[in-house]
C-alpha positions, 0 to 999 in steps of 0.5 A: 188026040192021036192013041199013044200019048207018052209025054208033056213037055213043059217048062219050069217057069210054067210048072211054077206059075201053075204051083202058085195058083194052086197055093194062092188057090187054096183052100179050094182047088184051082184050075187052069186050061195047058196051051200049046201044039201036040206033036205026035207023041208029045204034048208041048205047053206054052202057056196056061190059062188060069180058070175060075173054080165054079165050084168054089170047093176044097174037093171038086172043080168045075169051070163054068162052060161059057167061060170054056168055050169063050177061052177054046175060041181064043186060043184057036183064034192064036193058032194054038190048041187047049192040050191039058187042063190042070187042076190041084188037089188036097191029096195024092196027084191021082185022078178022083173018080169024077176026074175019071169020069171028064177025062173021058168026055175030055181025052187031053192031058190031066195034069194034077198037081197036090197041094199035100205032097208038091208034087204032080203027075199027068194022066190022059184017057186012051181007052183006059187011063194012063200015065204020061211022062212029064218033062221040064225044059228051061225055055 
């Protein structure tokens, strides 16, 4: 991904989809892999790809690495990119220090979502890790 990185924009239907898979996902964290096209410095989500928790854990994530690269070959057979990578937490939407330590290994947009607060912020490796701004559109 291209440095300067300053915002996601996805729409409300696809926020809402990833909130309840975070809520049906509960206790444990959910995870899903953000599809669509980066566009300079604008990350543009069309659709997520709700991924099964390997951990099957209430604090960690992880996805199993060949259900990760059987989904990667899918979505760039559709011409499309994985952009972000979602997952939920039972606390503030801050990135832990294992998160920290993949999106450096995964430098796309983290979106994570609490279960506690509803609410979400997105973050993205860039040298050192940043906020990036969310914005929802209608369609």
């Amino acid at each position: 991904m291209g440095s300067g990185l300053s915002k996601i924009i996805i729409t409300r239907q696809l926020h809402n989809s990833l909130v309840s898979l975070a809520k049906n996902s509960l206790p444990n964290e959910s995870c899903a892999l953000l599809v669509g096209k980066n566009k300079g410095e604008k990350v543009y989500v069309v659709d997520s790809i709700p991924m099964k928790n390997s951990d099957a854990s209430a604090l960690t994530f992880s996805i199993d690495p060949q259900d990760l690269i059987n989904t990667y070959q899918k979505v760039e057979e559709q011409g499309m990119q994985v952009v972000g990578i979602f997952h939920s937490h039972p606390a503030e939407p801050l990135p832990s220090q294992t998160d920290k330590k993949f999106m450096e290994i995964n430098p796309v947009v983290w979106l994570i979502y609490s279960t506690i607060t509803d609410k979400y912020k997105a973050y993205v490796f860039e040298e050192k890790i940043k906020e990036v701004h969310i914005h929802h559109t209608m369609a």
